[in-house]
C-alpha positions as CSV (number, residue, x, y, z in Angstrom):
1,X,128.5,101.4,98.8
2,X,128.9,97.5,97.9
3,X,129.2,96.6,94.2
4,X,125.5,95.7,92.8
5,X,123.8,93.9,90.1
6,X,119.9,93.3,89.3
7,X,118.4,89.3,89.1
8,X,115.6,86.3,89.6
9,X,115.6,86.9,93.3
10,X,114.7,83.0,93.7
11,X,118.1,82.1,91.9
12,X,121.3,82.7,93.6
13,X,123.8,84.4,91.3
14,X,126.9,82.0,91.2
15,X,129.9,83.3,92.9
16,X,132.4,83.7,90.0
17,X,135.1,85.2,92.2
18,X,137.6,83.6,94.0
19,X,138.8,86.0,96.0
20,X,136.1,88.7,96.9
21,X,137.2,92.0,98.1
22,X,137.5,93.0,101.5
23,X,134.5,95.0,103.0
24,X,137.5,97.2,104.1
25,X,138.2,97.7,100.5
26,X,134.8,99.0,99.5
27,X,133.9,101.1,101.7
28,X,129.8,101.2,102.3
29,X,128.7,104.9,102.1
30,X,124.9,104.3,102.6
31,X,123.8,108.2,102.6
32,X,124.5,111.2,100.1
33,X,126.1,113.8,102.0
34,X,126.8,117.4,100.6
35,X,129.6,119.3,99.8
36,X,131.7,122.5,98.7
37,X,131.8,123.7,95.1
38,X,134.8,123.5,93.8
39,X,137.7,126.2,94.2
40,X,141.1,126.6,92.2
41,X,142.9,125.1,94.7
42,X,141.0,122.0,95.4
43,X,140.6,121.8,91.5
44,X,144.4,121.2,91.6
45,X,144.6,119.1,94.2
46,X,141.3,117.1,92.8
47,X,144.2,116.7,90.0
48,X,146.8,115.7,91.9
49,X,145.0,113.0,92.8
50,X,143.4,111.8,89.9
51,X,147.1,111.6,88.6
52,X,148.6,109.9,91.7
53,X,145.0,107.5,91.8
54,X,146.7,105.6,89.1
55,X,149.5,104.1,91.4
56,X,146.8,102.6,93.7
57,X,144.8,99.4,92.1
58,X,142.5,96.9,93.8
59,X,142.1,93.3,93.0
60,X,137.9,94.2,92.3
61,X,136.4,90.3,91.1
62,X,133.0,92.0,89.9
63,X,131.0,91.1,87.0
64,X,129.9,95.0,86.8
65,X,132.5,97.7,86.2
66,X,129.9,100.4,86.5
67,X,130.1,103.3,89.3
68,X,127.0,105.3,90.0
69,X,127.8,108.9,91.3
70,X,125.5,111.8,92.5
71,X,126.4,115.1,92.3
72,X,125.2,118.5,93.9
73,X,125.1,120.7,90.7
74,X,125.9,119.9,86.6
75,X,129.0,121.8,86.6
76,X,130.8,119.5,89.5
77,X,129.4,117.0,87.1
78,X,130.9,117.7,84.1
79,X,134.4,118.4,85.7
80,X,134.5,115.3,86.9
81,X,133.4,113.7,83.8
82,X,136.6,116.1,82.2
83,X,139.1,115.0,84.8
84,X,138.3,110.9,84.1
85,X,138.8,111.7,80.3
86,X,142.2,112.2,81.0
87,X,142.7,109.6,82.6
88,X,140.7,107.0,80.6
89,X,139.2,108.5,77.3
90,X,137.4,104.7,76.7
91,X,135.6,104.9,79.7
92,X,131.3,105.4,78.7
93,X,129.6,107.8,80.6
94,X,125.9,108.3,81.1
95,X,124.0,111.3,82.5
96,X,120.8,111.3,84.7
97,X,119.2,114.5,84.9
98,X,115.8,114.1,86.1
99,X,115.3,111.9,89.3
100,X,119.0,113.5,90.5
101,X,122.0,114.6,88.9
102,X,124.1,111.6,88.5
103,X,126.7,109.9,86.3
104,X,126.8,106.5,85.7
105,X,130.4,105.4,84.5
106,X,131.2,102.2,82.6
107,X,134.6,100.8,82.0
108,X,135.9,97.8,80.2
109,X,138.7,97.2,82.2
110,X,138.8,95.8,86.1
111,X,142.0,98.4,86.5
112,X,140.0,101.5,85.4
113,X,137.5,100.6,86.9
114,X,139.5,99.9,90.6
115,X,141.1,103.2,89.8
116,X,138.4,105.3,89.6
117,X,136.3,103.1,93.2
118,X,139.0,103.9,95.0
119,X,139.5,107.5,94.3
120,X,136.0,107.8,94.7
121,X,136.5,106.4,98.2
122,X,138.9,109.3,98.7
123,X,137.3,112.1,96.8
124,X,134.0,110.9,98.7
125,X,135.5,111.0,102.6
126,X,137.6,115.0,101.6
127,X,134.3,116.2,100.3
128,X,135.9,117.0,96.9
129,X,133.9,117.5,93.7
130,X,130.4,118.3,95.4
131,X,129.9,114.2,95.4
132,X,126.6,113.2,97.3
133,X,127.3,109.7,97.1
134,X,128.0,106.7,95.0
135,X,127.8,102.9,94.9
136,X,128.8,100.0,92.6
137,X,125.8,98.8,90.2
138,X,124.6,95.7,91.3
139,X,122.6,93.3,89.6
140,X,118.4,93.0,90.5
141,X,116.3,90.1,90.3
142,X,112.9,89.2,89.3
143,X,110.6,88.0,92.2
144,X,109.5,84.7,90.6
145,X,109.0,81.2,91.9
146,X,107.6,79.0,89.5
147,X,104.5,76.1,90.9
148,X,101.9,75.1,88.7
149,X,98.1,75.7,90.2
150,X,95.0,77.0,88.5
151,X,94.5,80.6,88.5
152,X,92.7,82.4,91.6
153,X,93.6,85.8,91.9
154,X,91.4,88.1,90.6
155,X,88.3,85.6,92.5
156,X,90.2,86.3,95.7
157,X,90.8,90.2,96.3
158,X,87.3,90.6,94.7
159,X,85.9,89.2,98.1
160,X,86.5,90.0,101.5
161,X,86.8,86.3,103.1
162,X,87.0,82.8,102.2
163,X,85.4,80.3,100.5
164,X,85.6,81.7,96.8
165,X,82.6,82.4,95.1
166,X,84.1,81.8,91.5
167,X,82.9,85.5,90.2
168,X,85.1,88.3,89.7
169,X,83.0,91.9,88.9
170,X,84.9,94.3,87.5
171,X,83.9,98.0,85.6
172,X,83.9,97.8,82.1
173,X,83.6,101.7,81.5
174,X,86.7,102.4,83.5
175,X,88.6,105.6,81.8
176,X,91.8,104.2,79.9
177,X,95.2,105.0,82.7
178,X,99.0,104.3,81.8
179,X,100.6,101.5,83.4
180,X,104.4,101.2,82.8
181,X,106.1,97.9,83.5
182,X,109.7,97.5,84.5
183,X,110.8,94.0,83.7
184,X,112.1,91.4,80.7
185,X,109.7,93.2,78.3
186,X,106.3,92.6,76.9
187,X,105.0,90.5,74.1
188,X,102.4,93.4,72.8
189,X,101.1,91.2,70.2
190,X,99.7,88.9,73.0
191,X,95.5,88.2,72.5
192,X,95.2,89.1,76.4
193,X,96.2,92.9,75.4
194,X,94.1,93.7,72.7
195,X,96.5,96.2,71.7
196,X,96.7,98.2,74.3
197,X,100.5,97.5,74.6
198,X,103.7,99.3,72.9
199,X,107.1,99.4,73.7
200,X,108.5,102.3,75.6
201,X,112.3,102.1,76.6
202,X,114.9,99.8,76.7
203,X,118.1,99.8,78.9
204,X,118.8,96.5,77.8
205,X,121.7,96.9,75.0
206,X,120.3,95.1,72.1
207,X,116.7,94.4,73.3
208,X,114.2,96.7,72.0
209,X,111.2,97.6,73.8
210,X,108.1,95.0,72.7
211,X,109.3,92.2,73.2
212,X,109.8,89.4,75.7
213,X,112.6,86.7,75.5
214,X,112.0,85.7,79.2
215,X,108.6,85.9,80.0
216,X,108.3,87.4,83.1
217,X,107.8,91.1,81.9
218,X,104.8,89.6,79.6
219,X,102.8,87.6,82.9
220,X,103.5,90.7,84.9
221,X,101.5,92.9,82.3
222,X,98.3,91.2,81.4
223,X,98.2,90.3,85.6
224,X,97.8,93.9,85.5
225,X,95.7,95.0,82.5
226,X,95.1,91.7,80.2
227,X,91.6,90.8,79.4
228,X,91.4,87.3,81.0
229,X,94.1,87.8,84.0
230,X,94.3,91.5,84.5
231,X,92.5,93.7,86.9
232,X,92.6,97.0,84.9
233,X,91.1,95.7,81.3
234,X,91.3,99.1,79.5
235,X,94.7,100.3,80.7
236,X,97.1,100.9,78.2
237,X,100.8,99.1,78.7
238,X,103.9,100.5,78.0
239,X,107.2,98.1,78.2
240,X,110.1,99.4,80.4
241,X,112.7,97.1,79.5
242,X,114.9,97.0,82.3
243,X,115.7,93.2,82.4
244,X,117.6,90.9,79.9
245,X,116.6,87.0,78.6
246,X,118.0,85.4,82.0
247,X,116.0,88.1,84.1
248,X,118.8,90.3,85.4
249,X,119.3,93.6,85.1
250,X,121.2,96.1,86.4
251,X,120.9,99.3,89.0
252,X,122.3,101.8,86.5
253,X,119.6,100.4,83.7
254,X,116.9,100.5,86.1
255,X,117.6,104.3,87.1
256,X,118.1,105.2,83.0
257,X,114.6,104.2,82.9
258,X,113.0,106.0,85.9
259,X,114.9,108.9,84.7
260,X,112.8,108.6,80.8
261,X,109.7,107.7,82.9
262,X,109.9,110.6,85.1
263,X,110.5,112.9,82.3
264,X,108.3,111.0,79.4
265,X,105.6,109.2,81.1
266,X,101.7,109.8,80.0
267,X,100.0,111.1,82.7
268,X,98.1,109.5,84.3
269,X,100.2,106.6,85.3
270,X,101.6,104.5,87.3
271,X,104.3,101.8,87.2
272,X,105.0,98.1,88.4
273,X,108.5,97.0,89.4
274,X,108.6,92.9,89.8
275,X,112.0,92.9,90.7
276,X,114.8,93.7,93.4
277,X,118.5,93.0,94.8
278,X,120.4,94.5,97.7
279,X,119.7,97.5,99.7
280,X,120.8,100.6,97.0
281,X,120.3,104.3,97.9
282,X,120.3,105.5,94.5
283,X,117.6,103.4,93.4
284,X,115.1,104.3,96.5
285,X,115.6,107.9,95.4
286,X,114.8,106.9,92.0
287,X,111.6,105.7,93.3
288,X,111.1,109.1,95.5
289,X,112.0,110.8,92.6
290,X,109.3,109.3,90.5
291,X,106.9,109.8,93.3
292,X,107.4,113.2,93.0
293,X,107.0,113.3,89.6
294,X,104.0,112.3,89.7
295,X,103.9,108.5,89.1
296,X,103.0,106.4,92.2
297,X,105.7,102.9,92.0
298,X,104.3,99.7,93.1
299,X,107.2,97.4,93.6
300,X,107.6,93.3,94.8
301,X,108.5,92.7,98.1
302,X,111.0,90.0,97.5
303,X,111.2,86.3,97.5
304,X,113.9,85.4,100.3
305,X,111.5,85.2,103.3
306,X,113.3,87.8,105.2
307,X,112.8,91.6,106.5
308,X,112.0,93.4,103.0
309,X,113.1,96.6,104.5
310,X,116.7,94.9,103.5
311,X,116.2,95.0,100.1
312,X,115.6,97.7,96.9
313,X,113.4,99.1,95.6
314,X,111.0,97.3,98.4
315,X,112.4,99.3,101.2
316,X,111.7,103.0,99.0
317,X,109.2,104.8,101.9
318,X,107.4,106.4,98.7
319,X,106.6,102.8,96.7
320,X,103.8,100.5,97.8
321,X,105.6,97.5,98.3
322,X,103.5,94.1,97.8
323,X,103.8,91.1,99.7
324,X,102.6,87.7,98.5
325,X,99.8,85.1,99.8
326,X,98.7,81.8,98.7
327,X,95.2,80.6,98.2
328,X,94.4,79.9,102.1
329,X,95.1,83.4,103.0
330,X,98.3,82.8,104.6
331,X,101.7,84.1,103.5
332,X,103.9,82.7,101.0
333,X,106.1,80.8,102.0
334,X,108.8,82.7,99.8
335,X,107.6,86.3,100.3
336,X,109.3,88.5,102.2
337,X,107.6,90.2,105.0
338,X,108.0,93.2,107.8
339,X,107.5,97.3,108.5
340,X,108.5,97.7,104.2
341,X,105.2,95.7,103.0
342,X,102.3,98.1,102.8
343,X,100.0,95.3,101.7
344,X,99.6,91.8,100.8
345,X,97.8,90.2,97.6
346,X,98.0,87.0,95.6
347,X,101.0,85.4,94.6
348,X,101.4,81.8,94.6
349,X,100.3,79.7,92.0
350,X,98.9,82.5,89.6
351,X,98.1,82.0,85.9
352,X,98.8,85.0,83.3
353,X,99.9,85.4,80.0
354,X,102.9,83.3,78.4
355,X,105.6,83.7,75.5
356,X,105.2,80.7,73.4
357,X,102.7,82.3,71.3
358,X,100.2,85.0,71.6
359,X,97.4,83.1,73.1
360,X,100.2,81.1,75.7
361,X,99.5,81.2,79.0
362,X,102.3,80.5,82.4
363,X,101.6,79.8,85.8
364,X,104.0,81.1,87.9
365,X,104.8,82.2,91.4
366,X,106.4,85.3,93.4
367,X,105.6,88.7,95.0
368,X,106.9,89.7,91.1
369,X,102.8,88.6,90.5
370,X,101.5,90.1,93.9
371,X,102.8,93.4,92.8
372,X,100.7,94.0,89.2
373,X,97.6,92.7,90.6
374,X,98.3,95.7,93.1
375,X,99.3,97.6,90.2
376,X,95.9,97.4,88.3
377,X,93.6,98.0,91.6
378,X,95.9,101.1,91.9
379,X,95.3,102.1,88.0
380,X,91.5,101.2,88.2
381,X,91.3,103.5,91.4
382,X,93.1,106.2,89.0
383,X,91.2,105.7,86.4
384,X,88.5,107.5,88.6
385,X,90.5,109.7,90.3
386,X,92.9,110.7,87.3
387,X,93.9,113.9,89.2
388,X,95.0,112.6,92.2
389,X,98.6,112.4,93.4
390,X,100.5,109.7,94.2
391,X,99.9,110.2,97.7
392,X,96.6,110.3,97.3
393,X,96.7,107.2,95.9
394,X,98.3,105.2,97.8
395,X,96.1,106.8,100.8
396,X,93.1,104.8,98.8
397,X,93.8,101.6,97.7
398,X,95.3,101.4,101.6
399,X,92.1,102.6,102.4
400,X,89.7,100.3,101.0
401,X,91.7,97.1,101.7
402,X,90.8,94.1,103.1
403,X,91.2,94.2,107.2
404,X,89.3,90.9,107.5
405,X,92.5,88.6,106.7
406,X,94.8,87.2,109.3
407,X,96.6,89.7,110.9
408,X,100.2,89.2,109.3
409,X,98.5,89.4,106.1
410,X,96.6,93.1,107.0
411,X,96.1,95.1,104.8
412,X,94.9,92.6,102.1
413,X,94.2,93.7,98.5
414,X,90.5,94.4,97.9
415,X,89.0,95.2,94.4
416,X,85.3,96.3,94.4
417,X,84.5,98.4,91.1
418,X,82.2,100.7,93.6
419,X,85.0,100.8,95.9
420,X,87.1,103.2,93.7
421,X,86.1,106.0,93.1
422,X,85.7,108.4,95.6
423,X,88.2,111.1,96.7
424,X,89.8,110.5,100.3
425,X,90.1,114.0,101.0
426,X,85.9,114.4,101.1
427,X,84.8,114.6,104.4
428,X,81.2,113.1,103.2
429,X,82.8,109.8,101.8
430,X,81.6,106.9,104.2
431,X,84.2,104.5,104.8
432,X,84.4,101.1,106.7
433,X,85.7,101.6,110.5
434,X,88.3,98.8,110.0
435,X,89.8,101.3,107.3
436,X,93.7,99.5,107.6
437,X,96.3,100.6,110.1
438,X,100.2,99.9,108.8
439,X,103.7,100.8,109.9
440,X,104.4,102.9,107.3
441,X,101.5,105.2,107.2
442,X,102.7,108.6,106.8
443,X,106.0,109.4,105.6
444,X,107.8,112.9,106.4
445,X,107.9,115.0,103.4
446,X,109.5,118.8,103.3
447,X,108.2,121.2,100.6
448,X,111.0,122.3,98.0
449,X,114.3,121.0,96.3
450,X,116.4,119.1,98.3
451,X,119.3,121.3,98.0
452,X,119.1,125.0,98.9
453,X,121.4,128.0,98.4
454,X,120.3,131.1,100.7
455,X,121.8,134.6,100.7
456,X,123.3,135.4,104.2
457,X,121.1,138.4,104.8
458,X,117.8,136.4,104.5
459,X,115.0,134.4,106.5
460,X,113.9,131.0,105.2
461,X,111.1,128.9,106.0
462,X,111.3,124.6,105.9
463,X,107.6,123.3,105.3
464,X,107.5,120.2,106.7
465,X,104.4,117.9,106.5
466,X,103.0,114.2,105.5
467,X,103.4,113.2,101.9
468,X,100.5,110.8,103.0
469,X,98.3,110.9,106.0
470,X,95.3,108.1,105.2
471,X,91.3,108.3,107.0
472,X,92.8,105.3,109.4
473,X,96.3,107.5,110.7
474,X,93.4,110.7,111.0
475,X,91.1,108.1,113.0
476,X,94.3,106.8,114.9
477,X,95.8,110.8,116.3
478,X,91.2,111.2,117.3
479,X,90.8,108.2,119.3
480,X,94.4,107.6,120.4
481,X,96.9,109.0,123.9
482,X,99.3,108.8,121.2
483,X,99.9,112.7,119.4
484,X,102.1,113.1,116.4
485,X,105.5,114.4,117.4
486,X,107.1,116.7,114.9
487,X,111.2,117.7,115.6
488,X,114.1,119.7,114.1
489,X,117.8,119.0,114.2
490,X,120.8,120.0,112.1
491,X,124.1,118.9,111.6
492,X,127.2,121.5,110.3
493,X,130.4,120.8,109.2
494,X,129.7,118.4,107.1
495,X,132.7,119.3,104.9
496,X,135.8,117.1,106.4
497,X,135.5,113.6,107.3
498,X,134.7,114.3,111.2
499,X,131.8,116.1,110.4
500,X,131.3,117.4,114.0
501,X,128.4,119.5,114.4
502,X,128.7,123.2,115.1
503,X,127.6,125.0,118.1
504,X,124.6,126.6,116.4
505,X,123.1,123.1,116.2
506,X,123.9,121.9,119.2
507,X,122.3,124.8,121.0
508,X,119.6,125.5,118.9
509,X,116.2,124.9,119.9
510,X,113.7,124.6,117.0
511,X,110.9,123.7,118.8
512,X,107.9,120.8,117.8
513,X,106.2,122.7,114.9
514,X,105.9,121.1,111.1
515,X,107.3,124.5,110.2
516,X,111.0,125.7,110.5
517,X,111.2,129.8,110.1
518,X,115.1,130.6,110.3
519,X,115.4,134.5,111.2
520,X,118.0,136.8,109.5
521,X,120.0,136.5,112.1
522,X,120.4,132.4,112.8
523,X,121.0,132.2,108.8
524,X,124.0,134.8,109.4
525,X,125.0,132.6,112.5
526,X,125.1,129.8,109.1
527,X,127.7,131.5,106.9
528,X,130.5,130.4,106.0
529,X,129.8,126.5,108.0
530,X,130.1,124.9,104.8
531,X,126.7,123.0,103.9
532,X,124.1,122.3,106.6
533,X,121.4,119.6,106.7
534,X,118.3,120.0,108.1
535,X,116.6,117.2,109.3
536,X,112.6,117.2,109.8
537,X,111.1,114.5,112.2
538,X,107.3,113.1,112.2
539,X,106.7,110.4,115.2
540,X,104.1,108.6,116.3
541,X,104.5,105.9,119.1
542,X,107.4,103.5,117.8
543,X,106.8,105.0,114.3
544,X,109.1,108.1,113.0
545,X,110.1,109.0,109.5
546,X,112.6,111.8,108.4
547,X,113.0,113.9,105.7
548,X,116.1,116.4,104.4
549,X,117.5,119.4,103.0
550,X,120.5,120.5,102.7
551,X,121.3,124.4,102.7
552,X,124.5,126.2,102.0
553,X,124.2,130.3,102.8
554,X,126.0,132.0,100.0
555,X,128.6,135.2,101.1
């Protein structure tokens, strides 16, 4: 995968490098694919190359030197992390244990650190070391673009149409919910928090957690829960720090702090993430992870004006991803846009909290403030509902949305204090028949780990299903010609570099259930084919979504 880092998106970083590599000298590898665990032999050959890897060296002009590895089990890990010990006993190495098990590797030279990228590239294609994938760290942005304007946004989503009514209701009583924000940091002494914010983590070498050098981190929080600005006005804050004083960041900090989020986060929660860079794997299963775990990510869309399905975290199926709007109802100019934004809410020209002092207040610009407004209907509607899932969540504030907006800006954010608290799952819940209809309505989801040892003398069943399924997709399969479509496929021989599919799945007919039962006899058919992945379909019209596992039948 391309080198990374993580930045303002509305800020260029300068090209330091005269001289960038090649694309044929980083090779993209844009999925994790399995492999074999490790036998004696391909330990010594894994060996062999380490040792001859240090006659090969790349002219890498990068300002990270960090690689970001996934592996399928700890103890292909930690040989690995053994092996480039030898080889360079300087170079840092950090664990991630909860989202996936990965390695993040961080060298302070550019030779080590060619070294090891291209013997990745090799260890990667021969399927050594039970590698899933890597990329380079890359550098991630804020989503800010700064324009002075009085502030509008909470008048806006708390009406369905135009001209505002300068009144903004809101329920006092709401239960207290955790929101977690990802960003520069948060002044927590700031008046518009009450103290109701405390610093959490910090990836940021040097930069505890409470406090804010930028600014960003601290507008994005009281947008979300302050008492003047915020929608959620008893949620409690805790700061993620993720970015540094100029705003960047990088991928391997930002998936340090899903990983403490996902194991350490105060349930119920949820979590805002103002910020982006290139399309990254790792970090959109960071996000899924997180998902999983219980904690629903609501993420910025991105400030280039392009297809936001390009960029990360904004393109991560499980996140809602926010698009921005002005104070006409039509899109920012700036935000980004397409099938990746679940909804659109305020974000040009909104006033929040500042840094100069605690009672300061900013005015800035970006999806980075679309996304926390979204982020405290979403912890409002929690606070309600405190058992429901992340799915279930995002299946209600979709659901109660504004359809009344123009329709490149549907669904709009809507915040009625009577609007959330009902459970979508209730049959007897009235809802409005313009209940939203987007792209990216139901996502495929299979039950389970994503990695699956079987014994060969066994049956398994795959479980396929929706992770979310909202009251307008339920409305859409009643009154529409169009059915869900629900398919199998499978790909063997993943283990070499070809990776040509066996005859078992080319012939094999699975059939159009949600459900995959392998008999005793197919999983024999399995053995010995190296790892096999499973692929689960869910279509509906020019919609489909997939979901994986990957399955290895043990002799």
């Amino acid at each position: 995968m391309a080198h990374h880092s993580i930045q303002i998106m509305d800020e260029p970083e300068p090209n330091t490098c005269s001289a960038p590599p090649s694309e044929d000298s980083q090779p993209q590898h844009n999925s994790f694919l399995p492999h074999f665990h490790l036998t004696m032999r391909q330990y010594t050959l894994l060996l062999i190359a380490f040792l001859l890897s240090a006659c090969f060296s790349a002219a890498f002009s990068q300002q990270l030197l960090n690689n970001i590895i996934k592996f399928g089990s700890t103890e292909s890990r930690q040989t690995y992390v053994d092996l480039l010990k030898q080889q360079d006993p300087n170079v840092e190495t950090i664990e991630l244990n909860t989202i996936f098990i990965g390695l993040i590797t961080k060298h302070s030279s550019v030779q080590t650190y060619a070294v090891e990228s291209n013997r990745l590239d090799r260890m990667f294609i021969a399927g050594s070391m039970s590698i899933l994938g890597f990329e380079r760290d890359q550098i991630m942005r804020l989503s800010l673009t700064d324009q002075p304007s009085p502030p509008w946004h909470l008048d806006r989503i708390n009406q369905m149409a135009l001209p505002l009514d300068r009144k903004f209701q809101f329920d006092d009583s709401e239960d207290s919910v955790n929101i977690y924000i990802a960003d520069t940091g948060i002044r927590v002494t700031h008046d518009e928090f009450e103290g109701r914010a405390s610093g959490a983590y910090s990836a940021v070498s040097g930069s505890p957690a409470g406090e804010d050098c930028h600014g960003h981190g601290s507008h994005v929080a009281a947008l979300a829960a302050g008492k003047t600005y915020g929608v959620s006005k008893n949620a409690r804050l805790f700061d993620v720090r993720v970015l540094d004083c100029q705003g960047s960041g990088t991928t391997s900090g930002i998936l340090q702090a899903l990983d403490w989020v996902a194991k350490n986060a105060q349930k119920p929660a949820v979590i805002n993430m103002s910020l982006g860079g290139s399309f990254s794997q790792s970090l959109n299963d960071g996000i899924a992870a997180l998902f999983n775990a219980g904690v629903l990510p609501i993420v910025a869309a991105g400030n280039e004006n392009q297809d936001a399905c390009s960029t990360s975290p904004a393109s991560a199926p499980e996140a809602i991803t926010v698009g921005a709007t002005d104070s006409s109802d039509s899109r920012s100019s700036f935000s980004n846009y397409g099938s990746c934004v679940d909804i659109y809410s305020p974000g040009s020209s909104i006033k929040s909290a500042g840094i100069t002092s605690d009672s300061a207040t900013a005015t800035m610009s970006g999806t980075s403030m679309a996304s926390p407004i979204t982020t405290g209907v979403a912890a409002y509607v929690l606070s309600k509902n405190p058992t429901f899932t992340p799915a279930q969540l995002t299946e209600k504030v979709l659901e109660i949305a504004n359809t009344q907006v123009g329709s490149d800006m549907s669904p709009f954010l809507f915040y009625k204090p009577e609007e959330g608290g009902s459970d979508p799952s209730d049959p007897s819940d009235p809802s409005d028949p313009e209940t939203p209809s987007t792209s990216r309505m139901v996502v495929a989801y299979l039950e389970g780990k994503a990695m699956r040892s079987i014994k060969k003398n066994s049956s398994v069943v795959f479980d396929g299903s929706l992770s979310h399924a909202s009251r307008a997709l339920q409305r859409q399969l009643c009154d529409s010609d169009e059915d869900m479509f629900f398919a199998w496929s499978c790909m063997a021989g993943i283990n070499n570099s070809e990776r040509k599919p066996t005859t078992f799945c080319m012939d094999a007919d699975f059939g159009s259930e949600s459900v995959l039962t392998l008999s005793e006899e197919q999983v024999a058919e399995l053995n010995g084919k190296g790892p096999v992945v499973f692929t689960f379909t869910a279509a509906m019209g020019d919609y489909s979504s997939q979901a994986q596992v990957i399955v290895d039948v043990e002799y």
